[in-house]
C-alpha atoms as a printed R data frame, in Angstrom:
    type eleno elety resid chain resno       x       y        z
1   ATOM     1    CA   UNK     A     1 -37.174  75.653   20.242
2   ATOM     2    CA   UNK     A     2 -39.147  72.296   19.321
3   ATOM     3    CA   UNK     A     3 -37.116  70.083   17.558
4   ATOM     4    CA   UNK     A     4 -39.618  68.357   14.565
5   ATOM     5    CA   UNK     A     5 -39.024  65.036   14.115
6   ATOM     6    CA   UNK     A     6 -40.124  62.789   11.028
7   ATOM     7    CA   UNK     A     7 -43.021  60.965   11.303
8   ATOM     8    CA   UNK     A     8 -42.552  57.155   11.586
9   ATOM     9    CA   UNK     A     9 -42.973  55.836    7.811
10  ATOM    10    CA   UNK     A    10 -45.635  53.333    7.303
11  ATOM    11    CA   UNK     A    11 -45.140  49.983    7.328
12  ATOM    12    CA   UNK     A    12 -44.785  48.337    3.678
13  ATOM    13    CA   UNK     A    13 -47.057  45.188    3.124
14  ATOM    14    CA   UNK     A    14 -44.527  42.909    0.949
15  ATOM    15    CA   UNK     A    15 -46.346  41.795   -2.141
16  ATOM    16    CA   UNK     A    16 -46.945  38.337   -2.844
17  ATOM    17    CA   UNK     A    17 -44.323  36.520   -5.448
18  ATOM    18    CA   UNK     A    18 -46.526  34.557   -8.343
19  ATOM    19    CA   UNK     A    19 -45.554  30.998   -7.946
20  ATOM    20    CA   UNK     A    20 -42.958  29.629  -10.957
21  ATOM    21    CA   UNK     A    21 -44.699  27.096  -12.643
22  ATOM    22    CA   UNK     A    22 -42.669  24.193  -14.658
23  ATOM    23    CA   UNK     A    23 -43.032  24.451  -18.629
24  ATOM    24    CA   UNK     A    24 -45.343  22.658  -20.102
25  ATOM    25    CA   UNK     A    25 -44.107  18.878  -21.002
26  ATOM    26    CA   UNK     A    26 -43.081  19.204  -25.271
27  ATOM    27    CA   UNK     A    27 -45.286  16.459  -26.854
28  ATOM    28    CA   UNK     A    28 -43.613  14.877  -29.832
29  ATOM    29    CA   UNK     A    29 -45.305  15.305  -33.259
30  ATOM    30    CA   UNK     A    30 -46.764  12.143  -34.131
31  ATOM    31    CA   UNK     A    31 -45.070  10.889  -37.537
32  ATOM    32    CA   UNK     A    32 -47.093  10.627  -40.656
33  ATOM    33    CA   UNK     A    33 -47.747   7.164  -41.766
34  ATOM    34    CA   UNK     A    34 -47.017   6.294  -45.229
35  ATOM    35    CA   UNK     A    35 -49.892   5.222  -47.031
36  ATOM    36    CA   UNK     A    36 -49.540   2.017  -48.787
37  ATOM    37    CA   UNK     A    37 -51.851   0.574  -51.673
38  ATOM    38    CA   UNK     A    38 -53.045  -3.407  -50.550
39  ATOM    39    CA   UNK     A    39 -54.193  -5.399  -53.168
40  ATOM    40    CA   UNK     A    40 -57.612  -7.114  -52.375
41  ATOM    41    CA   UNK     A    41 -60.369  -9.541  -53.393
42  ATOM    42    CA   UNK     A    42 -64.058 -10.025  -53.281
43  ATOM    43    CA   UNK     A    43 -65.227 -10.707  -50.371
44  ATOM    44    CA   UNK     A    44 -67.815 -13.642  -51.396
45  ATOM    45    CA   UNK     A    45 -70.901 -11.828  -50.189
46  ATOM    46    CA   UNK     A    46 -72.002 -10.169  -53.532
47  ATOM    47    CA   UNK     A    47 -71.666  -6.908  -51.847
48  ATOM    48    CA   UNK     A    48 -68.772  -4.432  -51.420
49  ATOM    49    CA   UNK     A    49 -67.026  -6.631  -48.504
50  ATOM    50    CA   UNK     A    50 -63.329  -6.895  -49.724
51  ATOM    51    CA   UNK     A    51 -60.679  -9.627  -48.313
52  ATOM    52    CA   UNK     A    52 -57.050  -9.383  -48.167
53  ATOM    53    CA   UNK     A    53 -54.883 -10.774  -50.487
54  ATOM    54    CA   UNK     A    54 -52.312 -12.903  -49.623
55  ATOM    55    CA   UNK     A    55 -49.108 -14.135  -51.745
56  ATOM    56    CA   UNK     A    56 -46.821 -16.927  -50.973
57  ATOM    57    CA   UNK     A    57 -42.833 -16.159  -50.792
58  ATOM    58    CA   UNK     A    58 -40.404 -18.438  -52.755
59  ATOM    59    CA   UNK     A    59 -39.749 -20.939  -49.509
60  ATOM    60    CA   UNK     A    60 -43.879 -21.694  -49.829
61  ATOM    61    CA   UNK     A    61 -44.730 -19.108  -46.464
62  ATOM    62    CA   UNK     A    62 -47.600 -16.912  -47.034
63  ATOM    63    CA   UNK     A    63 -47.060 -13.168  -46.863
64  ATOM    64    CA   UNK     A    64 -49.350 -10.004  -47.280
65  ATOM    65    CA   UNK     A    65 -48.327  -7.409  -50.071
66  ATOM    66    CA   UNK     A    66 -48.492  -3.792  -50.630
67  ATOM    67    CA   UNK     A    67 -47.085  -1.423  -53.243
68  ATOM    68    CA   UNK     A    68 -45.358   2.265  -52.272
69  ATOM    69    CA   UNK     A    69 -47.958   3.854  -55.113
70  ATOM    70    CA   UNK     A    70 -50.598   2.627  -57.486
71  ATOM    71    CA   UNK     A    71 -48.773   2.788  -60.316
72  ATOM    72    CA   UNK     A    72 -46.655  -0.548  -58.905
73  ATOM    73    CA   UNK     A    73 -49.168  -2.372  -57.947
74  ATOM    74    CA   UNK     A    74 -50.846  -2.054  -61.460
75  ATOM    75    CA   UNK     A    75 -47.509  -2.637  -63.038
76  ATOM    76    CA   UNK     A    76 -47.090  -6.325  -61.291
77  ATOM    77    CA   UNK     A    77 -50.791  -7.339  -60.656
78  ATOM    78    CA   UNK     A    78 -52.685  -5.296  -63.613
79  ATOM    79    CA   UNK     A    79 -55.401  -2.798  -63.762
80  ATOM    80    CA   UNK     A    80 -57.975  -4.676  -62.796
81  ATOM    81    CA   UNK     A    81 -56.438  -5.745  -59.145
82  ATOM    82    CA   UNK     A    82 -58.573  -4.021  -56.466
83  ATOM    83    CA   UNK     A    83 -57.018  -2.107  -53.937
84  ATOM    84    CA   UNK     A    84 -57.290  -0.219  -50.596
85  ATOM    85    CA   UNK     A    85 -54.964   2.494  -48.914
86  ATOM    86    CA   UNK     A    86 -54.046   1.349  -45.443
87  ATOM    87    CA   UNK     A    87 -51.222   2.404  -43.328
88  ATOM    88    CA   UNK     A    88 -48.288  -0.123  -42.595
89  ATOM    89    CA   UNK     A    89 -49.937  -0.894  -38.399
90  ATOM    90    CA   UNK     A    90 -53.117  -1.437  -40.374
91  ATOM    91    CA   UNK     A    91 -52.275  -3.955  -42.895
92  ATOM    92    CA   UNK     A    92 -50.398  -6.239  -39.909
93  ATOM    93    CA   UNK     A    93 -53.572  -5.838  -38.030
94  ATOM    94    CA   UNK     A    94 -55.469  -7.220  -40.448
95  ATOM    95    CA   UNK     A    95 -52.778 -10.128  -41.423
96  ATOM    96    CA   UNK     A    96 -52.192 -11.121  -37.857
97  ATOM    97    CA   UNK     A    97 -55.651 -12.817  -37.189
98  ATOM    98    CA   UNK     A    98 -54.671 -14.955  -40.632
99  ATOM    99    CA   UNK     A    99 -51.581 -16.260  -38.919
100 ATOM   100    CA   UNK     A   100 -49.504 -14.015  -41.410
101 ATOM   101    CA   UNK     A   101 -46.471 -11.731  -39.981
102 ATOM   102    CA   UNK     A   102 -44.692 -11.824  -43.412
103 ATOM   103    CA   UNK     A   103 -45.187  -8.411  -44.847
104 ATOM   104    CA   UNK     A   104 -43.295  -7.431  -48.721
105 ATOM   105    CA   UNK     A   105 -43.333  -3.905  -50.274
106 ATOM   106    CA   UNK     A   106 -42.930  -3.454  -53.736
107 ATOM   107    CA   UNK     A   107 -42.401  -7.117  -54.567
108 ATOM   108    CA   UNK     A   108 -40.877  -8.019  -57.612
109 ATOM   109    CA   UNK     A   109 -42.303 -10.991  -60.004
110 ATOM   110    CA   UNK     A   110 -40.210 -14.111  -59.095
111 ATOM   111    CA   UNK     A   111 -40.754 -16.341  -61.936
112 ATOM   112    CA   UNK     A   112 -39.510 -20.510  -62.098
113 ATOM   113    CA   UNK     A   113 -36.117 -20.574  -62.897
114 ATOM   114    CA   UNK     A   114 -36.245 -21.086  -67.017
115 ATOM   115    CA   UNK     A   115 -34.746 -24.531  -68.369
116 ATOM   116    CA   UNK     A   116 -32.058 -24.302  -70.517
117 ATOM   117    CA   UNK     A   117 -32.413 -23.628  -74.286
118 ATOM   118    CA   UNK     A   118 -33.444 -26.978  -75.734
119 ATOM   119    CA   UNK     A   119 -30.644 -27.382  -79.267
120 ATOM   120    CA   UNK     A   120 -32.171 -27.122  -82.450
121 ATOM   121    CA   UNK     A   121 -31.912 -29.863  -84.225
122 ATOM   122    CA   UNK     A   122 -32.072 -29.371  -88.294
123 ATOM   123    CA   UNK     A   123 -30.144 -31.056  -90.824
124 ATOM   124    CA   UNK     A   124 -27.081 -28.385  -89.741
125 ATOM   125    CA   UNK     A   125 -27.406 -30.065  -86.364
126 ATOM   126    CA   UNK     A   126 -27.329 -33.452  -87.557
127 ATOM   127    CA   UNK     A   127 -24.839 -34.027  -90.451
128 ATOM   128    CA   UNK     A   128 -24.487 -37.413  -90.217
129 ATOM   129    CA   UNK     A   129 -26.469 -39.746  -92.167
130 ATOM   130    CA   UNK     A   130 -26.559 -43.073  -91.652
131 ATOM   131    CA   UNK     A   131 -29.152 -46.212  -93.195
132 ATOM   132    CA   UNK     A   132 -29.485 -49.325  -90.131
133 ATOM   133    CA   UNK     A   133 -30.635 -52.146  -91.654
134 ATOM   134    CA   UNK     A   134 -31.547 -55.486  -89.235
135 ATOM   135    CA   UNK     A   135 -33.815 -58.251  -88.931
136 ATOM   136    CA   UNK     A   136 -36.306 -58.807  -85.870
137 ATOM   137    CA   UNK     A   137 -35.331 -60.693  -82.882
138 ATOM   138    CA   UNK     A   138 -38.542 -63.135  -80.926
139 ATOM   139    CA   UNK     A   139 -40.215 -59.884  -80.445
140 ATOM   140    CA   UNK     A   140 -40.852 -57.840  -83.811
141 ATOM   141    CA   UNK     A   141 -39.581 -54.304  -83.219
142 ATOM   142    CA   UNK     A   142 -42.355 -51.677  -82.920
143 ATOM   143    CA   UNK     A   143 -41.176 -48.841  -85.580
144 ATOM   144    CA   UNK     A   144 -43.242 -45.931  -83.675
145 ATOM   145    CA   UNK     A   145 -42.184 -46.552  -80.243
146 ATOM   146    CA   UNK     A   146 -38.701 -46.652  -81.256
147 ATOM   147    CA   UNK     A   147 -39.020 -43.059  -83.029
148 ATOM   148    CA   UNK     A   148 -40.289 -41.360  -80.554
149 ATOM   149    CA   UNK     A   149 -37.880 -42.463  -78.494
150 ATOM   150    CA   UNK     A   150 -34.930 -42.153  -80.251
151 ATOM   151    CA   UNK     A   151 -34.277 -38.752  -81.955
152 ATOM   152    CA   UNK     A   152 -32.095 -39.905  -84.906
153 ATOM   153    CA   UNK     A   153 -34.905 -41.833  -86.494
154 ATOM   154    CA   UNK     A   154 -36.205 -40.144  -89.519
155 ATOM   155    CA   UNK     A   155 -38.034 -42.806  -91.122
156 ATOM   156    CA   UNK     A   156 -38.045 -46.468  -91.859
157 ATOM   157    CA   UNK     A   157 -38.804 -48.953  -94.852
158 ATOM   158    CA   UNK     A   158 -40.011 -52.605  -94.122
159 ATOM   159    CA   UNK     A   159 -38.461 -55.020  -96.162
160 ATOM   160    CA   UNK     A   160 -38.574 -58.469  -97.582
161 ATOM   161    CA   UNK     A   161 -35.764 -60.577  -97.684
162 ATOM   162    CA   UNK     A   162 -32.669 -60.846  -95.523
163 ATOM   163    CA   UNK     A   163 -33.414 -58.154  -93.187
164 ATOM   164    CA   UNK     A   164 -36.918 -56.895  -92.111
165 ATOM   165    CA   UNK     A   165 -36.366 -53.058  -91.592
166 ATOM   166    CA   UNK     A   166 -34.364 -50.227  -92.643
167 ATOM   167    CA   UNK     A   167 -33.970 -47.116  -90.332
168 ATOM   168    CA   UNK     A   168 -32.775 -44.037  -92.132
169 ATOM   169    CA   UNK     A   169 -30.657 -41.899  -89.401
170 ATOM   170    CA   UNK     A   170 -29.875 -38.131  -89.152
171 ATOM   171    CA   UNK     A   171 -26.953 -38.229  -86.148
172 ATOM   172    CA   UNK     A   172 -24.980 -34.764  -84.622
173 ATOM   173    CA   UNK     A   173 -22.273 -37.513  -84.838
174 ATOM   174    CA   UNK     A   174 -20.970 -40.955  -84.471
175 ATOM   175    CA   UNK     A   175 -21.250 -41.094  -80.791
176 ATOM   176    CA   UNK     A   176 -24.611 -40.616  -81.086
177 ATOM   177    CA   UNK     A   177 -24.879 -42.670  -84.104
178 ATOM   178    CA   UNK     A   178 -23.579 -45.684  -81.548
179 ATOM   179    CA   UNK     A   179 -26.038 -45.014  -78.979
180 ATOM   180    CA   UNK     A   180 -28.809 -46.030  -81.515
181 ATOM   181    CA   UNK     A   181 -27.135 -48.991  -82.431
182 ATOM   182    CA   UNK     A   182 -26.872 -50.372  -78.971
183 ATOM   183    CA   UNK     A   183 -30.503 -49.066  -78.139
184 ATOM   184    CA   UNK     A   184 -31.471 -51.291  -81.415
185 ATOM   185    CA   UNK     A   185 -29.280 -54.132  -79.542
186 ATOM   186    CA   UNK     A   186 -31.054 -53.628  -76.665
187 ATOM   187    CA   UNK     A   187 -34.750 -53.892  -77.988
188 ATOM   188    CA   UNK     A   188 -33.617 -57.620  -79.839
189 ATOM   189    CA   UNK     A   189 -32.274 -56.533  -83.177
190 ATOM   190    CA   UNK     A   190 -30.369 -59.003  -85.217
191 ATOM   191    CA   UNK     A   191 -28.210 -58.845  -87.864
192 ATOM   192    CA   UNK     A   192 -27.738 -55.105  -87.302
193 ATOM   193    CA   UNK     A   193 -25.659 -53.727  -90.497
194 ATOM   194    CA   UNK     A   194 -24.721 -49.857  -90.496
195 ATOM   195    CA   UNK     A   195 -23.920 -48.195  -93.761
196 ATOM   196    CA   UNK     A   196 -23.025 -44.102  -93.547
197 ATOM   197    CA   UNK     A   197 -24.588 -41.808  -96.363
198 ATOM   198    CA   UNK     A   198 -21.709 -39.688  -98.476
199 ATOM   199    CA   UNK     A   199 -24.588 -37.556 -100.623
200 ATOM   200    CA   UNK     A   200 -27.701 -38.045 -102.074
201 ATOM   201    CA   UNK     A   201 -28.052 -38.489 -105.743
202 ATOM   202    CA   UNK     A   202 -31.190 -36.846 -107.135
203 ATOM   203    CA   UNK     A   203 -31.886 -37.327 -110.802
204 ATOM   204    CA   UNK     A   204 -31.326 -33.860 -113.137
205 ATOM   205    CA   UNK     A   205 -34.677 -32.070 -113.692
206 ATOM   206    CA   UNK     A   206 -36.200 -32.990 -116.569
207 ATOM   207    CA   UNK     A   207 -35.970 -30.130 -119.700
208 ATOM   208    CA   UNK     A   208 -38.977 -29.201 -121.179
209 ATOM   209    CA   UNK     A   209 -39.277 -28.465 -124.410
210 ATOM   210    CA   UNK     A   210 -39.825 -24.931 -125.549
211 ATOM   211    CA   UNK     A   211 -43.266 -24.255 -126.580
212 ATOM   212    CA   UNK     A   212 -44.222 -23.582 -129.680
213 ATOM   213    CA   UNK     A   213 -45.612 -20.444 -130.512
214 ATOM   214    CA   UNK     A   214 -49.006 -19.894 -132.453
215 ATOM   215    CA   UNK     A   215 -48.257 -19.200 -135.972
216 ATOM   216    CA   UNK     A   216 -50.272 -15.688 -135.640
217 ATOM   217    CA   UNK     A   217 -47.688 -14.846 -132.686
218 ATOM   218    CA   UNK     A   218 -44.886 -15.670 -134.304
219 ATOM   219    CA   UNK     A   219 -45.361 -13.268 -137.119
C-alpha cells in the first residue's frame, strides 16, 4: 500500500510594502492685510502721477498718515483730499525712501493750545471812574500813544490854563487806577491831580408841548 504524500506547496513571493511617505509640510494661511486709505497729492506732472502726503507730528518730525476707512479720512482732511488704498508694508515702502518711519492711523486734529479768554471789559467791568488832570513835562505828552497803551483811557480834553490835559478814566479798580497814574509819572507828567466820578448828572429831557390838534379833528 503506497502511502500519498502532499505535494510540496509552492513557494510564496512576499509582496512588496509601499514605502510610508512623511505628510505633507502644513503651510500657514497668509493673513489678510488691512487695507488702509492714504491721503495723496498731485504729483506736479499734469497727469495722473500722485505723491504721498506727509504730516508733521506735534514735536515737528514728519510722519505718513492713513485712515482705517474713507469716511475718516474725509471727516479730518475733507472731501476733496485724494486718496489711494494701500496695505500697511506698502505705505512704509513708499515712506522709507523719504526718510520717514513715522507712520499714524486715524490721527486726530491737534490744534494750538487756545489762549485764555481775554475779560470783557464794559462799563460792568470797569466801575470806576476817575478824571486825571496834569500839565506837560519838557516833552508834551502824545494823547494817542498813551491810549492805546493804556486801557483805562477813554478820552481826553486839552485845556488852557493851569493844566494842559484832562484824561477821563474807566478803571476795574483803584489798583489799576494807580498804575495809570504812575505810567502818567513815568512819561513826564506834572502836576498830576486825580478826582474820582460819584455819577453823572444829565440834564431832564426837555417836555414838549402837546400838539395842537386841527380844529376839523378836534370836532
Amino acid at each position: 500500500m503506497t502511502s500519498s504524500e502532499p505535494a510540496p506547496a509552492e513557494p510564496v513571493e512576499p509582496r512588496p510594502v509601499p514605502p510610508v511617505l512623511p505628510a505633507p509640510p502644513v503651510l500657514p494661511v497668509p493673513a489678510v492685510l488691512p487695507v488702509l486709505h492714504v491721503p495723496v497729492g498731485n504729483g506736479g506732472n499734469g497727469g495722473n502721477a500722485r505723491a504721498l502726503r506727509l504730516f508733521r507730528q506735534r514735536d515737528g518730525g514728519r510722519c505718513a498718515v492713513a485712515f482705517s476707512s474713507a469716511a475718516a479720512l474725509t471727516a479730518l482732511l475733507g472731501p476733496a483730499q485724494g486718496a489711494v488704498r494701500l496695505s500697511e508694508p506698502a505705505l512704509r515702502a513708499l515712506a522709507a525712501p523719504l526718510g520717514v518711519t513715522a507712520l499714524v492711523v486715524d490721527p486726530q486734529l491737534v490744534a494750538p493750545a487756545a489762549a485764555p479768554p481775554t475779560p470783557v471789559v464794559g462799563p460792568t467791568a470797569r466801575p470806576l471812574h476817575a478824571l486825571v488832570r496834569f500839565s506837560h513835562g519838557p516833552v508834551p505828552l502824545d494823547f494817542e500813544r498813551l491810549a492805546a497803551r493804556v486801557p483805562a483811557v477813554r478820552a481826553g480834553l486839552a485845556l488852557a490854563g493851569d493844566v494842559d490835559l484832562e484824561l477821563r478814566l474807566t478803571c476795574a479798580d483803584r489798583h489799576e487806577l494807580a498804575s495809570v497814574v504812575a505810567e502818567l509819572r513815568r512819561a513826564g507828567a506834572a502836576g498830576i491831580r486825580v478826582d474820582l466820578v460819584l455819577r453823572r448828572l444829565l440834564p431832564p429831557a426837555p417836555v414838549l408841548p402837546a400838539a395842537s390838534l386841527p380844529r376839523s379833528a378836534a370836532a
